[in-house]
C-alpha positions in Angstrom: 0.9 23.6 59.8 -1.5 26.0 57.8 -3.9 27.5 60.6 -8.0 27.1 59.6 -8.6 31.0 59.9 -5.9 31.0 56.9 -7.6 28.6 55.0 -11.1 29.7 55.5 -9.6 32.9 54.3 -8.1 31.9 50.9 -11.0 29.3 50.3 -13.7 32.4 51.2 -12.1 35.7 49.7 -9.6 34.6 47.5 -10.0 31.9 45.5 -14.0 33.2 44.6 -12.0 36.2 42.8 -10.5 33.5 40.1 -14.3 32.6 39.0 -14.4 36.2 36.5 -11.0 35.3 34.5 -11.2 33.4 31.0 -11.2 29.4 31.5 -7.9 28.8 31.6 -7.3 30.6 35.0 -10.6 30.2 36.9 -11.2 28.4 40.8 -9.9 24.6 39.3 -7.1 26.7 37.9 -6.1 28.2 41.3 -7.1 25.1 43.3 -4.6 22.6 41.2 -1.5 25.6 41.5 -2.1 25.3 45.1 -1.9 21.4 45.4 0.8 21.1 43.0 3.0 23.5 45.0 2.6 22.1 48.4 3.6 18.8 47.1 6.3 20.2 45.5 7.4 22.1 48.9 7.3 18.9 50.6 11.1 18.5 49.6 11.7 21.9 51.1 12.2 23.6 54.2 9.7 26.2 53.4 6.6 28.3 55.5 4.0 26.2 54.0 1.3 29.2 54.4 3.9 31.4 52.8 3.9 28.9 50.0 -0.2 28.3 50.1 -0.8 32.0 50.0 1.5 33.0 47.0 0.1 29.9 44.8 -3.3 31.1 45.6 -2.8 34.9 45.1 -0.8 34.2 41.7 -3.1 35.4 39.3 -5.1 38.1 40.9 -3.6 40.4 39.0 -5.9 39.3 36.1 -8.5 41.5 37.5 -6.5 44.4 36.3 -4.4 43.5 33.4 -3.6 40.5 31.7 0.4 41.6 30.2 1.3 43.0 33.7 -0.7 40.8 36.1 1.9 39.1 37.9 2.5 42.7 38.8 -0.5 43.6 40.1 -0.7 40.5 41.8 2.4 41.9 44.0 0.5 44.9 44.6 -3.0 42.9 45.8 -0.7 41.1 48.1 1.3 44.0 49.5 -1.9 46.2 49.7 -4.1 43.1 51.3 -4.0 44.2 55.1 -5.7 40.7 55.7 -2.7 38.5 55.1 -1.0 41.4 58.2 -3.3 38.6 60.5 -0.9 35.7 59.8 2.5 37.3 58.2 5.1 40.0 59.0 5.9 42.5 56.5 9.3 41.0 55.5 6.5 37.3 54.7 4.6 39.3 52.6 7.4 40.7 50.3 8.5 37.0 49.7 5.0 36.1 49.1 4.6 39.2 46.7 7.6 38.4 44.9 6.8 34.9 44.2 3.3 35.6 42.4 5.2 38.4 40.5 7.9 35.8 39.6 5.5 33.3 38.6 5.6 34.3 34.5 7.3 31.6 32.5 8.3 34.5 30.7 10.0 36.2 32.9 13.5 37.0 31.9 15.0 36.8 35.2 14.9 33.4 37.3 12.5 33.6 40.6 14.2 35.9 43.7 13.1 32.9 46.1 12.5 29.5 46.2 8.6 30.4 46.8 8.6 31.9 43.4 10.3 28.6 41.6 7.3 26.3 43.6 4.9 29.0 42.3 6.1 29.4 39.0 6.6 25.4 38.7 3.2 24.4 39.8 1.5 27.2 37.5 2.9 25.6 34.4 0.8 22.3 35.0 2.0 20.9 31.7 -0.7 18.6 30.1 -0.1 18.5 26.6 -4.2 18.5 25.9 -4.7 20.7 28.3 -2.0 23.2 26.7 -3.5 23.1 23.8 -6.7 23.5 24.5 -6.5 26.5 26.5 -4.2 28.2 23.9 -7.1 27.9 21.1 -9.6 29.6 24.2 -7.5 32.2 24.8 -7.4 32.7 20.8 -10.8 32.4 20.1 -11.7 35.0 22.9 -9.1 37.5 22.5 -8.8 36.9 18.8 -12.0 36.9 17.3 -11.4 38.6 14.2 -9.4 35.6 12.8 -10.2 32.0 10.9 -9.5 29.0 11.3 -5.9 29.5 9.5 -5.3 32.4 11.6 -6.2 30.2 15.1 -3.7 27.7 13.4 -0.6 29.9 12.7 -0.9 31.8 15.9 -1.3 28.7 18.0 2.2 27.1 16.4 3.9 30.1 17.0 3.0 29.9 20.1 3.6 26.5 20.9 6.7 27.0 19.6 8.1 30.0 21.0 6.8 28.6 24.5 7.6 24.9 25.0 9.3 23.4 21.7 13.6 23.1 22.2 14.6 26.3 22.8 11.3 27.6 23.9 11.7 29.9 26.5 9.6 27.7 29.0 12.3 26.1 31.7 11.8 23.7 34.5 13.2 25.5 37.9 12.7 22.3 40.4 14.9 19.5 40.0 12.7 16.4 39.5 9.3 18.4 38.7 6.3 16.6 37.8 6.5 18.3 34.3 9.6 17.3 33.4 7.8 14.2 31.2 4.5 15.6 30.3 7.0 18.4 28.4 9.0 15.6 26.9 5.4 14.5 25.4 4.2 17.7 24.5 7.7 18.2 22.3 7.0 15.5 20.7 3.8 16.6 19.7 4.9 19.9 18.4 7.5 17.8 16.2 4.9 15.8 14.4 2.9 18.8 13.0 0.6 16.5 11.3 -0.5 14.9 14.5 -0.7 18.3 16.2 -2.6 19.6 13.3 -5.2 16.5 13.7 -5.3 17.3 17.2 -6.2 21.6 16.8 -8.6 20.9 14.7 -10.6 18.6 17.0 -10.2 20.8 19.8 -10.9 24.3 17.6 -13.9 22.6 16.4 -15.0 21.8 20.0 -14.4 24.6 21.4 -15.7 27.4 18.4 -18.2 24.8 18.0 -18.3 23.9 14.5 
């Protein structure tokens, strides 16, 4: 049972913070990590606030720093005397760790089953989507290149992320993604169809 105070909390001055990052990781962003994660915990014997306050504190961090904000994410939580209200210190180190686990990139698995839900829901794998939101965050942090450029960096990307041997892994048995990211391989095989695909969306969203 997640008390109101709780929620009016994260709905009031939490989730408002996620409305300054780039598209990719505003409110919808934070609202849909949330949702996917407490279905996922379903299957679990977990604190369900524990789990609703580490999905929604996930990406504070971005108000710092982008490379280390799963970092200062921890750090917002720790330093956040709010969250004393409704957790112990012990709760708040678990919750901590989980948004600083929550990096697919990460080269260590999660330290807690709250970082795997975390870390699960946050990939939200929608091929379109994916793909989409990798030529944003290209176009607005790499402004000085073409279309070519936007082309090469967003295969490299794809591929270093999500093709076979990517280093993107599934950590939840069953997860929702585990067929969107059999779709989204297959897409990054066919180059010619993912090359049909960039263009549309770089041409929407550079708008040429």
């Amino acid at each position: 049972m997640i008390r109101e105070s709780l929620r009016q909390y994260i709905e009031e001055a939490v989730i408002p913070r996620y409305a300054t990052f780039d598209k990719a990781h505003r409110e919808d962003h934070a609202r849909a990590v949330i949702d996917r994660a407490l279905a996922m915990g379903k299957a679990y014997a977990v604190d369900e606030e524990m789990l609703l306050t580490a999905a929604a504190c996930h990406d504070l961090g971005l108000a710092v720093d982008r490379k280390t904000h799963h970092l200062e994410s921890g750090r917002i939580i720790r330093e956040d005397t709010r969250l004393r209200a409704w957790f112990s210190p012990e709760q708040i180190e678990v919750i901590a760790q989980a948004a600083e686990d929550h990096r697919a990139s990460a080269q260590t698995p999660p330290r807690s089953l709250y970082g795997r839900l975390v870390a699960e829901a946050d990939r939200m794998i929608v091929p379109e989507t994916i793909l989409r939101r990798t030529i944003q965050y290209g176009l607005s942090h790499y402004p000085e290149l073409d279309k070519e450029g936007h082309w090469q960096r967003t295969l490299a990307h794809l591929h270093e992320k999500y093709a076979e041997g990517g280093y993107l892994h599934l950590l939840i048995p069953g997860s929702p993604n585990e067929a969107p990211l059999a779709r989204l391989r297959e897409i990054i095989r066919d180059e010619q169809r993912l090359r049909t695909l960039f263009d549309a969306y770089f041409d929407e969203e550079s708008g040429l």
